[in-house]
N, C-alpha and C positions, 0 to 999 in steps of 0.2 A: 484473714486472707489465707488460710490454710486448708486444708483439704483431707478430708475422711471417704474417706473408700465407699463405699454403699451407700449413699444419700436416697438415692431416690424415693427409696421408703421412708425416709420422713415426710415426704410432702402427703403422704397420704393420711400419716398421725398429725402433723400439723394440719391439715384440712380434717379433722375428726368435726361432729358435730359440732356448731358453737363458734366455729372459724367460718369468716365468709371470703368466701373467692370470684374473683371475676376475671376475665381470660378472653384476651383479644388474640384473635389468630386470621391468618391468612391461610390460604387453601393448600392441598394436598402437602409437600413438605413446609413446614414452617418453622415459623417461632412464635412461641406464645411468651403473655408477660401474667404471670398469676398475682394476682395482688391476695394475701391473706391480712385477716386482722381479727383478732379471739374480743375483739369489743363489737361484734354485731353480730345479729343472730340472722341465723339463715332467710333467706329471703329478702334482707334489706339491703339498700344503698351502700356501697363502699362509701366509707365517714370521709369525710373533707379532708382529714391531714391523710389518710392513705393517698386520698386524689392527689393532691399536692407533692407527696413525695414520688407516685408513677411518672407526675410531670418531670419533675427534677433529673428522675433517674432518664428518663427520655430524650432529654435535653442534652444529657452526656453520653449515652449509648449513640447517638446520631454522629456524634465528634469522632471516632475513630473505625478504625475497621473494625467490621462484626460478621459474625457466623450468619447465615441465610436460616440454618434449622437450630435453632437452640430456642432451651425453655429457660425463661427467668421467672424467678419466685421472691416475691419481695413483700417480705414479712416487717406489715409494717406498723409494729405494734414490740412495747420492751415484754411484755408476757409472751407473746409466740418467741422472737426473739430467743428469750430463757430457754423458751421450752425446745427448739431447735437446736440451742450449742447443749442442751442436756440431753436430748437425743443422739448426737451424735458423737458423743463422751467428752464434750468439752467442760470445764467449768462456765457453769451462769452469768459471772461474772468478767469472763477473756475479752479481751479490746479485740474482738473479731468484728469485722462489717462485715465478710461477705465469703463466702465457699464456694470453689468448682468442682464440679464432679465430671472430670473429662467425660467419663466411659458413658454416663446417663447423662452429658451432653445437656447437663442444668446447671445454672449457679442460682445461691440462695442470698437475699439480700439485705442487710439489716437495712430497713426503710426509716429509721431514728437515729440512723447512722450516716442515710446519704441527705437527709436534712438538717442535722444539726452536725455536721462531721468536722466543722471547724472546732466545735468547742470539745471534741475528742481531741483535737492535736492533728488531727486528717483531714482532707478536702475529699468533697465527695467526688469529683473528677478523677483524682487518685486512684480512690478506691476500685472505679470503675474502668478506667484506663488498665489499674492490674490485673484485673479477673481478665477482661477483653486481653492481653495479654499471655496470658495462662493459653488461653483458648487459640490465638492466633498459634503458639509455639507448640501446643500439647504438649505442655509440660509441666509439671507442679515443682520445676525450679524456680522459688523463691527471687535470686538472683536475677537471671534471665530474665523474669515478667518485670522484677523491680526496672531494673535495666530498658527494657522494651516500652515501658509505662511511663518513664521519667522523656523517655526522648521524643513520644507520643504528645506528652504534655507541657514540654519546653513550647514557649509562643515561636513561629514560624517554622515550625517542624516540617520540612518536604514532605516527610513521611507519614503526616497526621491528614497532609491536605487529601479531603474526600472521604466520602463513607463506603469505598466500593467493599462489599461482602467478600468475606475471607474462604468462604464455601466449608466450614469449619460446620 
């Protein structure tokens, strides 16, 4: 849940040949959701566990406030995975789920992470409640979003009820 300056360019090496993407948008400003995965080759069906984890993540982007124009990338696959925290000078191996990139108005999402996130020691709500967080405060204070995500995610939060768009 940390954040590296210039992201945006990796989604373009991570969709290099050999990654398949699919990308649901709404018209003039939007948000799109990219799903990438380095285990299909161009022109085929997003694989079943990708599907499964778009849902998952879907399921939890709906629960809190969200930006109207943001791009989500949710790589979901542990090879793109790698190859994303090694793009972006992490180690391969960092307990990272997921990255915002305020200024490029994307976050990137480990998709093996907001599915299996329990057996990391995280819940995939967490994860997603934090980024969403990041974003509501435009802030990559750690703190604050932890802060802002825990009371998000507390059961009967005032402040969770609705999904009205943060215009972020």
């Amino acid at each position: 849940m940390k954040k590296t300056v210039g992201l945006g360019w990796i989604a373009l090496l991570l969709l290099a040949p050999g990654a398949l993407s699919q990308t649901a948008r709404g018209g003039g400003r939007h948000t799109d959701i990219r799903i990438v995965s380095s285990l299909a080759a161009d022109g085929q069906p997003v694989p079943e566990n990708c599907r499964q984890q778009a849902h998952v993540f879907a399921e939890s982007l709906v629960r809190y406030p969200r930006p109207t124009f943001w791009h989500w990338v949710l790589v979901c696959d542990q090879a793109g995975w790698r190859r994303f925290l090694r793009l972006s000078g992490r180690g391969e191996e960092d307990p990272i789920y997921a990255s915002t990139d305020l200024a490029g108005r994307t976050t990137y999402l480990r998709g093996t992470g907001l599915s299996n996130a329990g057996d990391f020691g995280v819940e995939m709500d967490e994860v997603v409640a934090h980024e969403l967080a990041h974003i509501r405060l435009n802030s990559q204070d750690e703190s604050k979003a932890r802060a802002l995500a825990r009371r998000w995610t507390r059961t009967g939060d005032e402040t969770r009820r609705g999904t009205a768009n943060t215009g972020n």
